[in-house]
C-alpha positions as CSV (number, residue, x, y, z in Angstrom):
1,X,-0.6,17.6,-13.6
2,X,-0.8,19.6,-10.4
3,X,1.8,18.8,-7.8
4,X,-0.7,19.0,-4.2
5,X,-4.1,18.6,-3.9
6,X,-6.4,17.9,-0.7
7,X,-8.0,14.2,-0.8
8,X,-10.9,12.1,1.1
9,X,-10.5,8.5,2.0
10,X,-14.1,7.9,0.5
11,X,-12.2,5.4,-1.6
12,X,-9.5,3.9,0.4
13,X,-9.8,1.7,3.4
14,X,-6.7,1.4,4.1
15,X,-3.2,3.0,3.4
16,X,-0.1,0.6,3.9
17,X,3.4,1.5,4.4
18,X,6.4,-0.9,5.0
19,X,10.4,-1.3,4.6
20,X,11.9,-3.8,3.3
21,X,15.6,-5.7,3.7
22,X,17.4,-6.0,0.4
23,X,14.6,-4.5,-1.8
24,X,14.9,-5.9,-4.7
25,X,10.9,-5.0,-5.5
26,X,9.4,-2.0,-6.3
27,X,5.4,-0.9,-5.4
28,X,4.9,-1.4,-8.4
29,X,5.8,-4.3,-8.5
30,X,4.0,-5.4,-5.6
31,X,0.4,-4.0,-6.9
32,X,1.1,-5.3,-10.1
33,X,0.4,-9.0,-8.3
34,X,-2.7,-7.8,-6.4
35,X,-6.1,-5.9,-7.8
36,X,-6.5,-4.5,-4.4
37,X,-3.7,-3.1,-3.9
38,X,-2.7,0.2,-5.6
39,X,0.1,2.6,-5.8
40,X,-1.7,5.7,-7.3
41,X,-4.4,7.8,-6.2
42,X,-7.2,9.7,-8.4
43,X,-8.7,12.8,-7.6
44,X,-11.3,15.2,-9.8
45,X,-9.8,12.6,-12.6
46,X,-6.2,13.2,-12.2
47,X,-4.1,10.6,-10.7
48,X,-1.3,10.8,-8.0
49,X,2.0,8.9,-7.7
50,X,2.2,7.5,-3.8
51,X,5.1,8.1,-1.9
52,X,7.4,5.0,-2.5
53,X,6.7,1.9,-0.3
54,X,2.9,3.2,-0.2
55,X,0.2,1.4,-1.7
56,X,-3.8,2.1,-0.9
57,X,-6.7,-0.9,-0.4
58,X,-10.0,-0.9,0.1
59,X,-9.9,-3.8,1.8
60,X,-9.9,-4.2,6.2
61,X,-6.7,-4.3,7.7
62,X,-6.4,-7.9,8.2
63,X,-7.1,-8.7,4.7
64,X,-4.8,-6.2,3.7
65,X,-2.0,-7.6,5.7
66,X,-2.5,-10.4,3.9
67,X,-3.1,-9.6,0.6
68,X,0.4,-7.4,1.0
69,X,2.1,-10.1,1.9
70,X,0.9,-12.6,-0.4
71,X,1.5,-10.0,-3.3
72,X,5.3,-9.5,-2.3
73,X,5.4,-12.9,-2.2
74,X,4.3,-13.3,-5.9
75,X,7.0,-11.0,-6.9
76,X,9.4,-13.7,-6.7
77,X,11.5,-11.3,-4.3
78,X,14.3,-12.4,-1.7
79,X,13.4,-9.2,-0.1
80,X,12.5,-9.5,4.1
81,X,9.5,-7.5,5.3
82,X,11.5,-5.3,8.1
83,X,8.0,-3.1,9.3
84,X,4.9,-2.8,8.2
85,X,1.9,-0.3,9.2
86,X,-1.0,-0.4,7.8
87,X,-3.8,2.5,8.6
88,X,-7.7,1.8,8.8
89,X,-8.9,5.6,7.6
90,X,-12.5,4.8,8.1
91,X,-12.1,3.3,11.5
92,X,-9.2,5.3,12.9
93,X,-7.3,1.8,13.4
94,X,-4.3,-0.2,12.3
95,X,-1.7,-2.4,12.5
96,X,2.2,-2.6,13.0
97,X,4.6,-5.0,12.4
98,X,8.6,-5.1,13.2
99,X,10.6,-7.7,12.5
């Protein structure tokens, strides 16, 4: 698999990033509980791990907030969301969060 490639966001709404208190949860784990959320990439029909704590959506920020939040809930984790920034590629937006 090659190690760099360029990419579009023709397929990806949003790209979220967050840290977490006591992780106890991986991405995976987290997309695992959500169809919309994803922790891989695909380009020219090879796929790319995300950095750790990365996940992609096609979905608008809000409903992504809340979809990522929802999903780490699902995880069962005791984990506390400590930030979260979410990106809006096709409308050069977002959203951050620190708690």
């Amino acid at each position: 698999m090659p190690k760099t490639t360029n990419i579009s966001f023709e397929n990806t709404r949003c790209v979220i990033t967050y840290d977490l208190e006591n992780n106890d949860v991986s991405t995976e784990d987290i997309a695992g509980e959500s169809h919309y959320l994803n922790c891989t990439t695909a380009v020219n029909n090879t796929s790319y791990d995300l950095p750790y704590t990365t996940l992609r959506s096609d979905l608008d920020v809000e409903k992504a907030k809340d979809e990522f939040k929802r999903a780490l809930r699902a995880t069962g984790s005791r984990s506390n969301l400590k930030r979260l920034f979410i990106v809006d590629a096709q409308k050069n937006s977002g959203y951050i969060e620190n708690n």
